[in-house]
C-alpha positions as CSV (number, residue, x, y, z in Angstrom):
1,X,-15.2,14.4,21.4
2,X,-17.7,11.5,21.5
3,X,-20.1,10.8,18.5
4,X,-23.3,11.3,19.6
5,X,-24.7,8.5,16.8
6,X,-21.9,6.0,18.3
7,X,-24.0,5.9,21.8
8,X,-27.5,5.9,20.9
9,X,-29.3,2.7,20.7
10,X,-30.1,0.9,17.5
11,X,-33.6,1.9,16.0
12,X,-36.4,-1.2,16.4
13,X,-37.0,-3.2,13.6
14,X,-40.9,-3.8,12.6
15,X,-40.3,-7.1,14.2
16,X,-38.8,-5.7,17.2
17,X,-41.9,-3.5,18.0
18,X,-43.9,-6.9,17.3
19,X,-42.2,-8.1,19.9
20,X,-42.2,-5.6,22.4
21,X,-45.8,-5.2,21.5
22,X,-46.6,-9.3,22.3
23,X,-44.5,-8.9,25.8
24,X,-45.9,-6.0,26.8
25,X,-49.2,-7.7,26.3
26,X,-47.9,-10.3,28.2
27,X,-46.6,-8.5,31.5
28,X,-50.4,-6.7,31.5
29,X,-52.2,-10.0,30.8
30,X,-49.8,-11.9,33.4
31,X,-50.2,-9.4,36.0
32,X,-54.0,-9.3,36.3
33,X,-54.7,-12.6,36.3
34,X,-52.1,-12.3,39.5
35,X,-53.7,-9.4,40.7
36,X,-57.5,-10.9,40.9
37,X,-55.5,-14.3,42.7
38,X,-54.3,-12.4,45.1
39,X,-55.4,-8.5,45.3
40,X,-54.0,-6.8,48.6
41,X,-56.0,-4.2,50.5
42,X,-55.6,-0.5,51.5
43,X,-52.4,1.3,50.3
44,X,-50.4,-2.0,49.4
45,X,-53.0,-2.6,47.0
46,X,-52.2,0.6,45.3
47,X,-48.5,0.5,45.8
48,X,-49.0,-3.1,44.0
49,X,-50.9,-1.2,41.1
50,X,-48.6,1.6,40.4
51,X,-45.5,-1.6,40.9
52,X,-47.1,-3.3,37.8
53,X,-47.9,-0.2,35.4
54,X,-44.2,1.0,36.0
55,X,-43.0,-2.7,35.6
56,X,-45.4,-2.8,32.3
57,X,-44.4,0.6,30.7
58,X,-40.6,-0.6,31.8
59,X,-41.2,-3.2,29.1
60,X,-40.4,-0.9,26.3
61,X,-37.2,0.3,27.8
62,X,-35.6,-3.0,28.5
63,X,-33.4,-3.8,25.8
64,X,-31.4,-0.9,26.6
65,X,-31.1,-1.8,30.3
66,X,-32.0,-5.4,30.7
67,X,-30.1,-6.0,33.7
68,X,-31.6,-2.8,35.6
69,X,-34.9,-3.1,34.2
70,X,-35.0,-7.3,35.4
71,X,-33.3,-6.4,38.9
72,X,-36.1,-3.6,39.3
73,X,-39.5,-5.9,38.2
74,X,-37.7,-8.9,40.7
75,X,-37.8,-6.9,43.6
76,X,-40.9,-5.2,43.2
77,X,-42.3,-8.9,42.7
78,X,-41.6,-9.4,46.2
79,X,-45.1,-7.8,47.2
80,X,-46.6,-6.7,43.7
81,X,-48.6,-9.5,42.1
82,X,-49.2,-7.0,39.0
83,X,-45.7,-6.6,38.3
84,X,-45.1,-9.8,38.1
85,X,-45.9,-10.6,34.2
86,X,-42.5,-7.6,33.7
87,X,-40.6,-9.9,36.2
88,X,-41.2,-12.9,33.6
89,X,-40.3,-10.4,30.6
90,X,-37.5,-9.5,32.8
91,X,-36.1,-12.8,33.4
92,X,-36.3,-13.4,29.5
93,X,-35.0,-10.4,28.6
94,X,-31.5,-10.8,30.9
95,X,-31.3,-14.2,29.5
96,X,-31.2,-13.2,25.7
97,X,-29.1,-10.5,26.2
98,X,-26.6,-11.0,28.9
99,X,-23.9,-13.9,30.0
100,X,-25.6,-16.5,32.0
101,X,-24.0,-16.2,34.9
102,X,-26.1,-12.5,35.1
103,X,-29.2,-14.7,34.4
104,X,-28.6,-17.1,36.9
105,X,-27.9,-14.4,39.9
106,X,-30.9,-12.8,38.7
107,X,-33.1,-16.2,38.2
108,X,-31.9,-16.7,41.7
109,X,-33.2,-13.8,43.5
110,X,-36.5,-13.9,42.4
111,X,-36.6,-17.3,43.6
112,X,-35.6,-16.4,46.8
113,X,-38.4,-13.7,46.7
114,X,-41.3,-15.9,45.6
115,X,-41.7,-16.7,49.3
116,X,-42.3,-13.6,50.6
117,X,-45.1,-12.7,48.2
118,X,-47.0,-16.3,49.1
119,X,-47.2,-15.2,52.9
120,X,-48.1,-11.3,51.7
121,X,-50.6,-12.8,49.5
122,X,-52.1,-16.2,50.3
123,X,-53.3,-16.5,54.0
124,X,-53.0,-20.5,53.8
125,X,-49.3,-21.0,54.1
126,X,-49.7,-24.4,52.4
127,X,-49.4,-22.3,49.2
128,X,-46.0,-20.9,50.0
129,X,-44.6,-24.3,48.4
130,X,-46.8,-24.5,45.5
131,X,-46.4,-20.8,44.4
132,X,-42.9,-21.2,45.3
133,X,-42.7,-24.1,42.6
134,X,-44.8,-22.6,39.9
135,X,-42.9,-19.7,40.0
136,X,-39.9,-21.3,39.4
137,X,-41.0,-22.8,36.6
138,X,-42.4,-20.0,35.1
139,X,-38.9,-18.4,35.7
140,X,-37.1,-21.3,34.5
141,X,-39.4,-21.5,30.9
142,X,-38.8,-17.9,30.4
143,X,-34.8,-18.5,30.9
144,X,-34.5,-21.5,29.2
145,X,-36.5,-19.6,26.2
146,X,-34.2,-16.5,26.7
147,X,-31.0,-18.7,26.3
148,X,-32.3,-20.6,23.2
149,X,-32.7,-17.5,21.3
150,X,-29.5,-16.2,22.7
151,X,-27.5,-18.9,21.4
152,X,-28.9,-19.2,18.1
153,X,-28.0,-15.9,18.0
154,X,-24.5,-16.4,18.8
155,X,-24.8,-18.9,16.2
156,X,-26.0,-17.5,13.5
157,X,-23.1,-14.6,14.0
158,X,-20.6,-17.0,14.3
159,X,-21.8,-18.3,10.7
160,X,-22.0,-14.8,9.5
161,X,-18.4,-13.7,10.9
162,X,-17.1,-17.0,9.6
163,X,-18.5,-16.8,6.1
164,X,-17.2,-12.5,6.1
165,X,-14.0,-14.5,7.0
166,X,-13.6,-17.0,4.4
167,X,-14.5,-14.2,1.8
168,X,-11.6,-12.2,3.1
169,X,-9.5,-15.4,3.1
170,X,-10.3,-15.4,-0.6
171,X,-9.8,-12.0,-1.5
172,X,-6.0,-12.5,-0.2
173,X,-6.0,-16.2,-1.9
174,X,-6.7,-13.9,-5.0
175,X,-4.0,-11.3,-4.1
176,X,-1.3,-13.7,-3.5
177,X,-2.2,-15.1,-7.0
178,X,-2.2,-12.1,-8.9
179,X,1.3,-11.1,-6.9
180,X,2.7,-14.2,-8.3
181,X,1.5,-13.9,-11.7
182,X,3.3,-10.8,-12.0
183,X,6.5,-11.6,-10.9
184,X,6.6,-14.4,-12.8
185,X,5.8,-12.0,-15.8
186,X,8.1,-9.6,-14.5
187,X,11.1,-12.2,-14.0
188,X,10.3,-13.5,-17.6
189,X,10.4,-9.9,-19.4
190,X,13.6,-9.5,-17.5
191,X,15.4,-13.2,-19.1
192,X,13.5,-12.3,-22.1
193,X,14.3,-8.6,-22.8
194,X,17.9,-8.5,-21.1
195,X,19.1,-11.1,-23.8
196,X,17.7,-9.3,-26.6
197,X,18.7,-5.9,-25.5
198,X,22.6,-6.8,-24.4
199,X,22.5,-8.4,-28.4
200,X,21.4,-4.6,-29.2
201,X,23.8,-3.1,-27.1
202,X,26.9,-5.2,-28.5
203,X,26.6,-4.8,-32.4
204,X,25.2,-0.8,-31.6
205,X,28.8,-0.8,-29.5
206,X,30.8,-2.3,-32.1
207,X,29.3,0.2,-34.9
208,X,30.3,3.3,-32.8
209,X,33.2,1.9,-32.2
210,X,34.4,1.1,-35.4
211,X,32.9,4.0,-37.9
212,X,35.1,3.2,-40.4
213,X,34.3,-0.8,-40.7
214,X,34.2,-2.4,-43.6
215,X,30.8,-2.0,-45.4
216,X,30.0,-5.6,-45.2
217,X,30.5,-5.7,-41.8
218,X,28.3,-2.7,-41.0
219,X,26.0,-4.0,-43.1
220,X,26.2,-7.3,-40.9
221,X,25.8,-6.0,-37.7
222,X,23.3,-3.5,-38.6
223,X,21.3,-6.6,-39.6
224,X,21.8,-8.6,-36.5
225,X,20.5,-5.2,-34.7
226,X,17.2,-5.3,-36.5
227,X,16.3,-8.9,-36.5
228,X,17.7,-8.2,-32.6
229,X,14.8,-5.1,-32.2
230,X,12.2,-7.8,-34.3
231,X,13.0,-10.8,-32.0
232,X,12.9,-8.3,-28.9
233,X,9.1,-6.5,-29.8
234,X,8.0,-10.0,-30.4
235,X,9.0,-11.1,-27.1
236,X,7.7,-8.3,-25.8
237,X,4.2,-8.8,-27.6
238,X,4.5,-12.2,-27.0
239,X,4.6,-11.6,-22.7
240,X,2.4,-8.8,-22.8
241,X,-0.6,-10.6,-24.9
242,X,-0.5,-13.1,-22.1
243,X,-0.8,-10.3,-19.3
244,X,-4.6,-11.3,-18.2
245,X,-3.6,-15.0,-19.0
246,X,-2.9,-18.0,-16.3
247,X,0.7,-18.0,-15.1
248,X,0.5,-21.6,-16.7
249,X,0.5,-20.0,-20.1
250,X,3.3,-17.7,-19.7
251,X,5.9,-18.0,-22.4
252,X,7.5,-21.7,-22.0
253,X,11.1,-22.5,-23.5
254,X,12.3,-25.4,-23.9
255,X,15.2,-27.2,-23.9
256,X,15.5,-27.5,-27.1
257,X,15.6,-24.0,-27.5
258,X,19.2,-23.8,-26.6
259,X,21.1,-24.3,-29.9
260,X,19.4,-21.2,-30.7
261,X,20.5,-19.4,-28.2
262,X,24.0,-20.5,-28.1
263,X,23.6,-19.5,-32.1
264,X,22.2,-16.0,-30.9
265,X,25.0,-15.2,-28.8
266,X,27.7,-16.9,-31.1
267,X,26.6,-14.3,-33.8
268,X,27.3,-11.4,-31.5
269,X,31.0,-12.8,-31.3
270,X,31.0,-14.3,-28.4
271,X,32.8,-17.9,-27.8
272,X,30.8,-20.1,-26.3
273,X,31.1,-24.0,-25.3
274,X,28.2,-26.1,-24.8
275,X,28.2,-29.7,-23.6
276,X,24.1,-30.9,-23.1
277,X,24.5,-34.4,-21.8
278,X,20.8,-35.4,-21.4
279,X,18.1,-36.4,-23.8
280,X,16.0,-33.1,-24.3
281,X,12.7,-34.6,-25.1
282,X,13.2,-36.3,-21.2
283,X,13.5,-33.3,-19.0
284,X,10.6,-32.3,-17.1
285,X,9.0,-28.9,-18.7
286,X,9.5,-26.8,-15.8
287,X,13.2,-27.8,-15.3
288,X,13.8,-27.1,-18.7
289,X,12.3,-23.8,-18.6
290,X,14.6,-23.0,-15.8
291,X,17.6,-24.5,-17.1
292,X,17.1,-22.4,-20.5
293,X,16.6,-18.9,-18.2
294,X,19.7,-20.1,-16.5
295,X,21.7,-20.2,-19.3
296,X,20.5,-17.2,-20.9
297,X,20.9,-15.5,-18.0
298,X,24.7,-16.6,-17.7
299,X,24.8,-15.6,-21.4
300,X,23.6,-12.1,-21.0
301,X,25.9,-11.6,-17.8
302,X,28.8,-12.6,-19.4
303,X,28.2,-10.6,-22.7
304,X,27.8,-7.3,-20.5
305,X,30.3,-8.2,-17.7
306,X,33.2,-9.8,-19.4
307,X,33.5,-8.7,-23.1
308,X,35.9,-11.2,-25.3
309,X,35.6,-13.8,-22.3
310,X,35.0,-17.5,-23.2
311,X,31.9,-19.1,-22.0
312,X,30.9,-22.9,-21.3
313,X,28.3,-24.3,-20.8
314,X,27.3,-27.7,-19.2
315,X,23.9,-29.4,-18.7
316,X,24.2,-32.7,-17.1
317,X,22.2,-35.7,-15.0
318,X,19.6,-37.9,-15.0
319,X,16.3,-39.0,-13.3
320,X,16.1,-39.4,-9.7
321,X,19.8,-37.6,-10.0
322,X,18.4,-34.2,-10.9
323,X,19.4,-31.9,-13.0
324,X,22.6,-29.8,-12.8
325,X,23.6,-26.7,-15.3
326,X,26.2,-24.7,-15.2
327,X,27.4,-21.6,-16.5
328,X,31.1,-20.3,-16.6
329,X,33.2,-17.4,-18.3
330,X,36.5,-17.0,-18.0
331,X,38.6,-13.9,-17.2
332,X,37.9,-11.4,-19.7
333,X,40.2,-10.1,-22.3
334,X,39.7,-6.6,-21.1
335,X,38.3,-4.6,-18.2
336,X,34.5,-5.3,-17.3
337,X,31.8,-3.7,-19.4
338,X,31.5,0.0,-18.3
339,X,29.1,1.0,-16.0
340,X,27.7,-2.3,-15.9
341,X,26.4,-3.8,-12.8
342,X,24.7,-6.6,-11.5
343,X,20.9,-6.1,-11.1
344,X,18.0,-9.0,-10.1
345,X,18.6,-11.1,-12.3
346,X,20.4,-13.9,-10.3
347,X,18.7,-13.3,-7.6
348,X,15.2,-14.0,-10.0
349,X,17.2,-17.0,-10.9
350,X,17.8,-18.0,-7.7
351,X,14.1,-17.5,-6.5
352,X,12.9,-19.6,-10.1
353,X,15.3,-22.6,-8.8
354,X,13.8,-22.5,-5.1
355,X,10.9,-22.9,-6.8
356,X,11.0,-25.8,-8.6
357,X,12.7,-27.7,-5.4
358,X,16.1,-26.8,-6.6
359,X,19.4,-24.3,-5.5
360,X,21.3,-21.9,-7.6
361,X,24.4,-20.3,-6.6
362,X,26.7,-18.0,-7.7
363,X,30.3,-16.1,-7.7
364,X,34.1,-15.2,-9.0
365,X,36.2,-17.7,-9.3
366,X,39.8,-18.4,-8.8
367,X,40.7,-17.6,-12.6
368,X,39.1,-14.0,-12.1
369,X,35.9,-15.7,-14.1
370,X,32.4,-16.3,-13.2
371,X,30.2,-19.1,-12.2
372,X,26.6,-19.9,-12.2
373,X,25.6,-23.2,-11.3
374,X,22.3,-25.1,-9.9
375,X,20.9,-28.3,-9.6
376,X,17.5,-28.8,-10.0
377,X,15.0,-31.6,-9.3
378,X,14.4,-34.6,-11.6
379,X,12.0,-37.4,-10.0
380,X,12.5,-40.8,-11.3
């Protein structure tokens, strides 16, 4: 069912009942100074009376039906002197608020009409030219007018549309930023929290596993398990207290940091190789933080996927070469880690190296091991 509030008009402004209120004026002003020119006797002077009080009272229903209440006024003007002050409003009227090819066709006719009310009305047929003329311009003033407000109409909603635009456009700008922000957060949690929780998940393994130990060793991997739960809440802290922050000032490893890591790992009794064949103050920050996720991705993987496999790592090129790292464990010394199984984050990795300008892949290889490898940007 139709809303009634959908169809009715909108309610005048102040300003539009100014307006009305000046055209109106106009259209009764207009048509009397006609009407005295040129007053017609008998029963056509009445019919052109009652012609210009409809066409003056129509005044205040034109904006709803500009085109009926312009066609009306123009063909009454073709006898009615009165009515033609509404036939001006009229023209102006059509011109704000309809195409102009509606204005034109009704600019037209009432051209075509202004002869036929100089013969009604002037008995010296000289005049038919000159009213003729004057009428047109009066037409033409009242269109041109008409179409001046209607485009800066157009104009100013065009702005208006634009600038609600723009502040859309920014909205989603902001949206898209935000989106980014917290994957990046998100991917970083995952590289930061997976390492530190498979460290947990080793030396908890290895103590219910082995209840009857040695106390030194118990002792020993208890220890690595709580400086592993320390390191891991302050990670944690660490990439939550920077939850509001830029994505610029997301946690930033370095290069550098790899010994560390290698150490981290190498503590948890894994074997691992590492061959770093570039100058680590050189590489560009954000290739070095990707290079360092790599690797501790790798690391994590094969610590949870291949237990008692051997792991190498390689980190190799040079500027204008680009960077290459590569991750590889070999067959492991017993069946995969149980109930273990690849989540997102390779394909995190992958996305991080796109990036940057760079390509990751991954996969088994002919050993029965497992590869990560990508090469990564490095301008010159």
């Amino acid at each position: 069912m139709e809303d009634p509030q959908a169809t009715r008009p909108p309610r005048r402004s102040v300003r539009d009942w100014a307006a009305d209120g000046a055209l109106f004026l106009f259209a009764v002003l207009f048509g009397l100074a006609e009407f005295g020119d040129g007053s017609l006797p008998g029963v056509l002077g009445g019919a052109d009376v009652v012609a210009g009080v409809l066409g003056c009272a129509g005044v205040w229903v034109r904006r709803r039906w500009p085109v009926g209440f312009a066609l009306v006024v123009t063909l009454l003007s073709a006898f009615s002197a009165t009515v033609s002050g509404a036939a001006v409003v009229g023209m102006f009227t059509v011109a704000v608020h309809r195409p102009a090819r509606v204005t034109a066709a009704i600019g037209a006719l009432g051209l075509l009409l202004v002869p036929p009310y100089a013969v009604i009305h002037y008995d010296d047929q000289s005049f038919v030219v000159v009213v003729t003329l004057l009428a047109g311009a009066i037409y033409l003033a009242a269109i041109g007018w008409g179409l001046s407000i209607r485009n800066r109409r157009q104009l100013l909603q065009s702005l208006r549309l634009r600038a609600e635009r723009a502040d859309e456009e920014a909205r989603l700008r902001a949206e898209q930023a935000q989106l980014r922000a917290r994957e990046q957060l998100a991917r970083e949690m995952h590289d930061v929290l997976g390492h530190r929780l498979s460290l947990l998940s080793v030396h908890a393994g290895a103590l219910e596993f082995r209840p009857d130990a040695p106390a030194e060793e118990v002792a020993r991997a208890a220890g690595v398990i709580r400086q592993s739960a320390h390191q891991a809440l302050q990670d944690l802290r660490e990439v939550i207290g920077v939850l509001r922050a830029p994505v610029g000032e997301l946690p930033s490893p370095r290069l550098a940091d790899l010994p560390e890591l290698v150490a981290e790992s190498r503590r948890a009794g894994m074997r691992v190789e590492v061959a770093v064949e570039v100058a680590e103050d050189t590489v560009p920050g954000a290739a070095a933080r990707t290079v360092y996720r790599i690797v501790q991705e790798g690391l994590t993987n094969a610590r949870k996927h291949a237990p008692g496999a051997g792991v190498a790592v390689t980190v190799d090129g040079g500027p204008g070469a680009g960077l290459t790292v590569e991750v590889r464990n070999s067959r492991p010394d017993g069946p995969p880690g149980a109930g273990q199984v690849r989540g997102q984050g390779l394909v995190g990795l992958a996305e991080r190296a796109a990036l940057t300008g760079g390509r990751l892949e991954y996969g088994r290889t002919a050993d029965g091991g497992f590869r990560v490898a990508a090469w990564l940007p490095w301008p010159a």
